[in-house]
TORKOLLO-844653 format. One record per residue (C-alpha): residue number from 1; residue in one letter; x, y, z negated. Coordinates in nm, 3 decimals, decimal comma, m for minus. Layout:
% TORKOLLO-844653
    nr   rest        c1        c2        c3
   NUM      a         X         Y         Z
...
This chain:
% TORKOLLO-844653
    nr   rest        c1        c2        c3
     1      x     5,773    m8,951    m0,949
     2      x     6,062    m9,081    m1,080
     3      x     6,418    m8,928    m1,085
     4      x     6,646    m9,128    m0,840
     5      x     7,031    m9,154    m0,801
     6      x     7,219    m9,322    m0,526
     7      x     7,009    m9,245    m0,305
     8      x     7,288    m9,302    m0,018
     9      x     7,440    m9,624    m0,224
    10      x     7,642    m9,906     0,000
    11      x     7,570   m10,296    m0,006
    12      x     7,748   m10,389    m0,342
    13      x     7,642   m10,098    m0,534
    14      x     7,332   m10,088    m0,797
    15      x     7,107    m9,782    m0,772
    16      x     6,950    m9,655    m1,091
    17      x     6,582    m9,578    m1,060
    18      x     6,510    m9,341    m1,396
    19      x     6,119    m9,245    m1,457
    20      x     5,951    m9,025    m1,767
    21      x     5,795    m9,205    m2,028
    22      x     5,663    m9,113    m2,257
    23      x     5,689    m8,752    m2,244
    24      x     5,759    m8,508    m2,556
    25      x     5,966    m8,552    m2,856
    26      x     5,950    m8,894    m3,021
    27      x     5,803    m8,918    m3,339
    28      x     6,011    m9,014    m3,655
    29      x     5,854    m9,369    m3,589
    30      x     5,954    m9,406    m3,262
    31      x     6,286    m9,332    m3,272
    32      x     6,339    m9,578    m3,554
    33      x     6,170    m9,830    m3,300
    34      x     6,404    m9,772    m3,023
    35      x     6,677    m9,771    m3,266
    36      x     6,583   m10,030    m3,450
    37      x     6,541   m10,236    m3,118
    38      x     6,876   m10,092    m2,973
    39      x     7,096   m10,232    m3,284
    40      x     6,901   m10,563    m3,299
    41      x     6,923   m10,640    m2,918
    42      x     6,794   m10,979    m2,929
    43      x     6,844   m11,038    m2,611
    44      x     7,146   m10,975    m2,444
    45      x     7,270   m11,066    m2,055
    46      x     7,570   m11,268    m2,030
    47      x     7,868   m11,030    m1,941
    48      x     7,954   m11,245    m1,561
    49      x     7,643   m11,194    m1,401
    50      x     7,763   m11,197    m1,028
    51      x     7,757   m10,847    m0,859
    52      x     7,492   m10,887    m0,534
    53      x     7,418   m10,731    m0,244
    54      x     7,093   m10,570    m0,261
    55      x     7,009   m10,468    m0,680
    56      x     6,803   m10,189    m0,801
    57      x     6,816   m10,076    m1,172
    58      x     6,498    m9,890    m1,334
    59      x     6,601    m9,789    m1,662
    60      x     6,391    m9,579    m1,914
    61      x     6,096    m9,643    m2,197
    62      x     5,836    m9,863    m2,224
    63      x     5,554    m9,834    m2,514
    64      x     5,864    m9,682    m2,716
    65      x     6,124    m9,896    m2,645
    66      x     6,419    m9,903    m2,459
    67      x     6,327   m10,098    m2,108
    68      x     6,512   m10,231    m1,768
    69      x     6,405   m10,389    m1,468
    70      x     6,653   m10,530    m1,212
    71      x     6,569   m10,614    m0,894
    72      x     6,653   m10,844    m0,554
    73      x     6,548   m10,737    m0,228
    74      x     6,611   m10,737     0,141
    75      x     6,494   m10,433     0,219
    76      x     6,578   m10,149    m0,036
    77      x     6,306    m9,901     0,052
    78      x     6,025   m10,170    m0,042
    79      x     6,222   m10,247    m0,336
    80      x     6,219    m9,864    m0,458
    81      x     5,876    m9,825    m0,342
    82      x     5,756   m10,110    m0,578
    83      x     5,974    m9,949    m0,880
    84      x     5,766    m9,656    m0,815
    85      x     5,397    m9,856    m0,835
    86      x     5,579   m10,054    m1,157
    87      x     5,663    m9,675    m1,365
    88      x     5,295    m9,582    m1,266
    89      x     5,189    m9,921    m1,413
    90      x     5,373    m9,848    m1,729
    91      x     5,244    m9,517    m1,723
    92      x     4,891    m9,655    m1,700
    93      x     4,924    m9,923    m1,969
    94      x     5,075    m9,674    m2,205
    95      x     4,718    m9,488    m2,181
    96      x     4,579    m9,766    m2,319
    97      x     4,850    m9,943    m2,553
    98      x     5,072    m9,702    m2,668
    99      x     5,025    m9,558    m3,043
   100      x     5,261    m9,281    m2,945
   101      x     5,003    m9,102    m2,738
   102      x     4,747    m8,946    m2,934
   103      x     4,516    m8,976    m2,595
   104      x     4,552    m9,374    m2,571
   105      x     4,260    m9,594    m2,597
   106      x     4,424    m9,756    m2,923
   107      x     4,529    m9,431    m3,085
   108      x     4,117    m9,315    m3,013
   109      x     3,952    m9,607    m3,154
   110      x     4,209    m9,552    m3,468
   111      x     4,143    m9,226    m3,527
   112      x     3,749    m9,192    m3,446
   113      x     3,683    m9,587    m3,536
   114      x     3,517    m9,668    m3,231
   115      x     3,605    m9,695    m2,893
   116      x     3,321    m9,629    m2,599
   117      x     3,353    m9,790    m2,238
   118      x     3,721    m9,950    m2,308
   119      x     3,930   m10,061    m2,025
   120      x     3,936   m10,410    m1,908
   121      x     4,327   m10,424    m1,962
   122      x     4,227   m10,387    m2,382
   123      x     3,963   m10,610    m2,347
   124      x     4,120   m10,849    m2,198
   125      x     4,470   m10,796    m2,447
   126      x     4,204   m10,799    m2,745
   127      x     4,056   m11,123    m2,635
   128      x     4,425   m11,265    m2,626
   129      x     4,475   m11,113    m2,988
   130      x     4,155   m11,281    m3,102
   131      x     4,262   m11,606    m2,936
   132      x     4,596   m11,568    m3,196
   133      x     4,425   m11,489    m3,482
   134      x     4,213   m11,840    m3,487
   135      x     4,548   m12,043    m3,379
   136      x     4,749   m11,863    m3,710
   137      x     4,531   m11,944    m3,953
   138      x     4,466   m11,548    m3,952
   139      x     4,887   m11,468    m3,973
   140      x     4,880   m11,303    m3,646
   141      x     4,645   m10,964    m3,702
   142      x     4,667   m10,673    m3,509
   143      x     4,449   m10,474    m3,771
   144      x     4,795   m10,494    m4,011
   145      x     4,877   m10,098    m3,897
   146      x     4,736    m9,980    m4,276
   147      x     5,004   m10,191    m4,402
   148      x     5,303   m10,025    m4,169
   149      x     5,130    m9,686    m4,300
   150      x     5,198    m9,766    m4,656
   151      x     5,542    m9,845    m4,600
   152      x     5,640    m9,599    m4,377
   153      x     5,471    m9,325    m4,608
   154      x     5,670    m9,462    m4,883
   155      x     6,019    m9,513    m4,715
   156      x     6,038    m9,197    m4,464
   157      x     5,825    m8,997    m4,655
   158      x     6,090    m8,959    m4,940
   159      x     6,419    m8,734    m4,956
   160      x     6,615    m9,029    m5,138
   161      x     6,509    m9,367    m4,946
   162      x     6,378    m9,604    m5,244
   163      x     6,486    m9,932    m5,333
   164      x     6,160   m10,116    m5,395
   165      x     5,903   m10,147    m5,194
   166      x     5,523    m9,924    m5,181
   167      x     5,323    m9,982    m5,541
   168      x     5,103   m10,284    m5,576
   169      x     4,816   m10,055    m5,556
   170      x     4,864    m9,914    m5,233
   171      x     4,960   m10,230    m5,104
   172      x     4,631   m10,349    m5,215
   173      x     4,419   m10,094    m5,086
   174      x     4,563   m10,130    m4,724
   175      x     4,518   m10,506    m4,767
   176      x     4,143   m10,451    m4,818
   177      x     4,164   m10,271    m4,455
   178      x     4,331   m10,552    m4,284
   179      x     4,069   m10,804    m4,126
   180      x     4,029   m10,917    m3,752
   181      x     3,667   m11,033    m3,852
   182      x     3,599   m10,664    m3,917
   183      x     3,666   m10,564    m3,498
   184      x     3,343   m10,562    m3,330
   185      x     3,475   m10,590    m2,936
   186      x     3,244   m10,626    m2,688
   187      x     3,274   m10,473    m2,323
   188      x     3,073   m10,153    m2,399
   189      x     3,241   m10,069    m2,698
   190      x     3,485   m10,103    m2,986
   191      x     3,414   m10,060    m3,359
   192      x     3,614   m10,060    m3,646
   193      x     3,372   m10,190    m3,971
   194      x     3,546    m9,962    m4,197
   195      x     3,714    m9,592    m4,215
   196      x     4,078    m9,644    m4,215
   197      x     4,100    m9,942    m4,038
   198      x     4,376    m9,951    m3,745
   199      x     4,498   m10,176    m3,456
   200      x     4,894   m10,195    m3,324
   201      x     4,934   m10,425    m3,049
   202      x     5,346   m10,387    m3,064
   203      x     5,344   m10,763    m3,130
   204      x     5,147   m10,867    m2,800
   205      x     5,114   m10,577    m2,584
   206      x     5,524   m10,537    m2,441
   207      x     5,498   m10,881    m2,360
   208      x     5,155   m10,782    m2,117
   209      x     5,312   m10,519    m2,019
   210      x     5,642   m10,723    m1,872
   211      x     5,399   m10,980    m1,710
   212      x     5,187   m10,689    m1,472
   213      x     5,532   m10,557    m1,370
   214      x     5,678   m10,872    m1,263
   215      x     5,349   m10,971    m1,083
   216      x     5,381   m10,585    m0,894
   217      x     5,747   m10,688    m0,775
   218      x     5,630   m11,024    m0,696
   219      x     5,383   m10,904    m0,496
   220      x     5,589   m10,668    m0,318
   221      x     5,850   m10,937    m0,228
   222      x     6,069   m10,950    m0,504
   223      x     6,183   m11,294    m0,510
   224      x     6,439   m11,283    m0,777
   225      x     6,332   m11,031    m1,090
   226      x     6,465   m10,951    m1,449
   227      x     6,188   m10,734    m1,621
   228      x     6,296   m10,616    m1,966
   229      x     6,027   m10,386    m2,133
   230      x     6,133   m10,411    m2,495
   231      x     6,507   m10,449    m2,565
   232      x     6,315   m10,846    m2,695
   233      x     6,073   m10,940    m2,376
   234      x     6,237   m11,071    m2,117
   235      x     6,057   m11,213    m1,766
   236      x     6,291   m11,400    m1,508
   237      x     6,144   m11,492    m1,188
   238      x     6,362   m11,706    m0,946
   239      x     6,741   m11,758    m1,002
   240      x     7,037   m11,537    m0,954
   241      x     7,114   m11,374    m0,651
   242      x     7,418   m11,642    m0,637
   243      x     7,131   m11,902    m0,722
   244      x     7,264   m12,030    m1,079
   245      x     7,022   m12,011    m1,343
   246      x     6,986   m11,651    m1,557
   247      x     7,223   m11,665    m1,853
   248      x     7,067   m11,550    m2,127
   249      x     7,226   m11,463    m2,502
   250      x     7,057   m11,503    m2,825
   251      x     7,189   m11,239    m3,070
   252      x     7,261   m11,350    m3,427
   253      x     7,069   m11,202    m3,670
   254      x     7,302   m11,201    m3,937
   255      x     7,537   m11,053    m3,713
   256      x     7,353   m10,900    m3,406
   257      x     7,644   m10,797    m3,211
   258      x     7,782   m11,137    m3,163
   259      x     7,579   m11,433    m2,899
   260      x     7,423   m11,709    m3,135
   261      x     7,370   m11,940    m2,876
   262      x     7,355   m11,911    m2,431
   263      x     7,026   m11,994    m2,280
   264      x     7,039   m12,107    m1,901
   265      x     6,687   m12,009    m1,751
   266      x     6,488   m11,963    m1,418
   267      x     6,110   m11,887    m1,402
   268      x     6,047   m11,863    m1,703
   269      x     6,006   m11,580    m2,021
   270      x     6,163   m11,513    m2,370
   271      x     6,055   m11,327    m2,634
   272      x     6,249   m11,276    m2,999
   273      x     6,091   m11,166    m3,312
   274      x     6,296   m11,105    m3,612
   275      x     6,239   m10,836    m3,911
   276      x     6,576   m10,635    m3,862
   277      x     6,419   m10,503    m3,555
   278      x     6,321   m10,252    m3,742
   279      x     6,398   m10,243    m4,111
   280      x     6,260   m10,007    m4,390
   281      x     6,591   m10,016    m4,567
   282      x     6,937   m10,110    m4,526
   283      x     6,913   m10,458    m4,684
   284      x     6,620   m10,592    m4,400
   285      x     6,388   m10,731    m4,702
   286      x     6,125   m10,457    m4,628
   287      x     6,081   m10,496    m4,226
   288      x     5,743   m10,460    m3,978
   289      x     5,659   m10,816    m3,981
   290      x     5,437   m10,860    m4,220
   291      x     5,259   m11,126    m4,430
   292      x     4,854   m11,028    m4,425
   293      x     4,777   m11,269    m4,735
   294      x     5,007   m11,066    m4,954
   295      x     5,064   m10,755    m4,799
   296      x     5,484   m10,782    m4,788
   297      x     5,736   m10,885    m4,506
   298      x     5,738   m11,216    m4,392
   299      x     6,056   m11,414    m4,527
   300      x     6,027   m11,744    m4,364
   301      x     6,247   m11,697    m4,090
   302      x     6,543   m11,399    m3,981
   303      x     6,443   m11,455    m3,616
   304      x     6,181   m11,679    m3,389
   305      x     6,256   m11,715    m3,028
   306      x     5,958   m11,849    m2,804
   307      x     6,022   m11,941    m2,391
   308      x     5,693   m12,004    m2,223
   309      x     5,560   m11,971    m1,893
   310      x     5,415   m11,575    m1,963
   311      x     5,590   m11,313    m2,144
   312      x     5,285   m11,206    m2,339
   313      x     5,254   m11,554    m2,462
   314      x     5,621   m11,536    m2,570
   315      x     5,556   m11,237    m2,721
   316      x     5,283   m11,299    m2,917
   317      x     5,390   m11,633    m3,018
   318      x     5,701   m11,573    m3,133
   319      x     5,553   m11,300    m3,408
   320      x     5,298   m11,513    m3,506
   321      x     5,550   m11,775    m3,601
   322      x     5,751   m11,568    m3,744
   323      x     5,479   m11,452    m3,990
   324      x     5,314   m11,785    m4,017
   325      x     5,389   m12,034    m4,294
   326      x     5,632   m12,319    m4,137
   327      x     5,367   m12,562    m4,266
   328      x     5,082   m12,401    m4,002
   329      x     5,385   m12,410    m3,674
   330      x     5,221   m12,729    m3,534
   331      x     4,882   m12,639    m3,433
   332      x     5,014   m12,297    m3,290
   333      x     5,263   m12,445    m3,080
   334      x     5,037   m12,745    m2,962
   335      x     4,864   m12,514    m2,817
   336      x     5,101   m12,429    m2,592
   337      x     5,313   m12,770    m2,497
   338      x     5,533   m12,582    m2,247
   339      x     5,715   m12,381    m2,445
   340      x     6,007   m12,392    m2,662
   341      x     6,066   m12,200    m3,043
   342      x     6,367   m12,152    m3,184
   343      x     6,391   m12,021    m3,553
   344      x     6,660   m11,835    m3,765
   345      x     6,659   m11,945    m4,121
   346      x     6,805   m11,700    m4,373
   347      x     7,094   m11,897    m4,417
   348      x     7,150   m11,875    m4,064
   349      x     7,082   m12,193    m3,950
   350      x     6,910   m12,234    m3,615
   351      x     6,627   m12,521    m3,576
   352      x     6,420   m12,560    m3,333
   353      x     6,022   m12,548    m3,379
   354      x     5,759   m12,869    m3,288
């Protein structure tokens, strides 16, 4: 159950909802992840959101990262009762998602190379991964995690950070590891061709996530939602409680403290992807977004910003343009003619993707 404060809070007020998860000590790679997604803060809200009557806050983690959810409703014990079914939710997913928990479905089929009787939540985020894979041109592959090995082994695993990046050779052997074509998936089970192979799903799976909980408070009457689960995946469902549009900041990446640009939205989901998220060194030109064809960070692009219809689509989009050659961006995004990309250039410049 989760911890609750303000129990006995007045019209006006915001109640914080705060749940577990995940539990124990974070690993060294999760805390650069939530700090990492902390000091980039893509995504921030606008500083005069109106105060409302009825808002609930649910702060705490979700698959490693810093997450929020504020919520609208009438009737605040509904509202609290669906925060509770929405941290069980999270709970659940992280079973099956989260490479933090050495007893998730992903962390199993990583470490044993096959996966027996998976859920239909990985299937189904697997058949979404696939579907990404054939619209990059391959740039979107969720067997990269040999590559974040190598680099993490060779930046944290030193007493002195370096300032190159891993040896061609190691680089190489994790490249010959890296392969969607090598994932056997079908609904009995998972198998990894070779030993050593990995899946992350950090670039799709937040984004999933942030979709089932706004569909829980949705369900349970929540009319007017902000779901966060990332610090960089952002749902909105319905207006503001004063019934303007959400105001939503764009960080800059050069400067991520300071609003880049203001983005008015209602019904509808944003998701940023930029490589000082999390950076391997203090410069940002070894990051976690990486290029599969050569095996180092992608550098065509600081930051993509997608808004589409679903947050998973935002998600996922927005890292596979961001790791994508700018030549390939047309037959991802006609794929999805609803949505809108923005991308950073290094020199800062801000265009917008067709």
């Amino acid at each position: 159950m989760p911890r609750r404060s303000g129990q006995n809070q007045q019209p006006g007020e915001t109640a914080k909802i705060e749940a577990f998860s995940p539990r124990g000590v974070p690993s060294r790679r999760r805390v650069i992840t939530i700090l990492g997604a902390v000091a980039g803060l893509p995504l921030l809200l606008s500083a005069d959101e109106p105060e409302n009557p009825m808002r609930l806050l649910r702060q705490g983690t979700a698959l490693g990262s810093p997450s929020y959810v504020i919520v609208n409703h009438p009737d605040h014990r509904a509202a609290e009762q669906a925060i509770a079914q929405c941290v069980a939710e999270i709970e659940r997913l992280e079973r099956l998602f989260s490479l933090y928990r050495g007893d998730s479905e992903i962390a199993r089929l990583n470490r044993d190379g096959r996966l027996k009787a998976p859920s239909c939540d990985l299937l189904a985020l697997l058949s979404e991964c696939q579907r990404f894979y054939q619209l990059s041109g391959g740039a979107f592959d969720v067997t990269v995690q040999p590559l974040w090995e190598v680099y993490a082994a060779h930046f944290f695993g030193s007493r002195l950070p370096p300032t190159n990046g891993p040896e061609p050779s190691a680089i190489e052997q994790a490249l010959g590891l890296i392969g969607w074509q090598e994932v056997d998936v079908t609904p009995r089970c998972i198998t990894l061709a070779r030993q050593g192979m990995g899946l992350t799903l950090n670039g799709i799976a937040q984004g999933y996530l942030t979709d089932r909980i706004a569909d829980i408070l949705r369900t349970n009457g929540c009319d007017r939602i902000l779901a966060d689960m990332g610090r960089s995946e952002i749902r909105l469902v319905g207006h503001r409680p004063d019934g303007e549009t959400w105001h939503i900041g764009l960080a800059d990446p050069l400067a991520p403290g300071r609003i880049a640009i203001t983005l008015n939205l209602a019904d509808r989901c944003i998701s940023t992807s930029g490589g000082y998220g999390t950076k391997f060194e203090a410069t940002g030109r070894y990051h976690h977004l990486f290029d599969t064809r050569t095996g180092t960070s992608a550098g065509h692009y600081i930051a993509v910003s997608v808004i589409a219809a679903s947050t998973m689509v935002a998600d996922a989009l927005s890292t596979s343009l961001y790791v994508t050659p700018p030549e390939r961006s047309d037959r991802l995004l006609s794929a999805f003619p609803e949505t809108l990309a923005l991308a950073t250039r290094p020199d800062g410049s801000l265009h917008l993707l067709s």
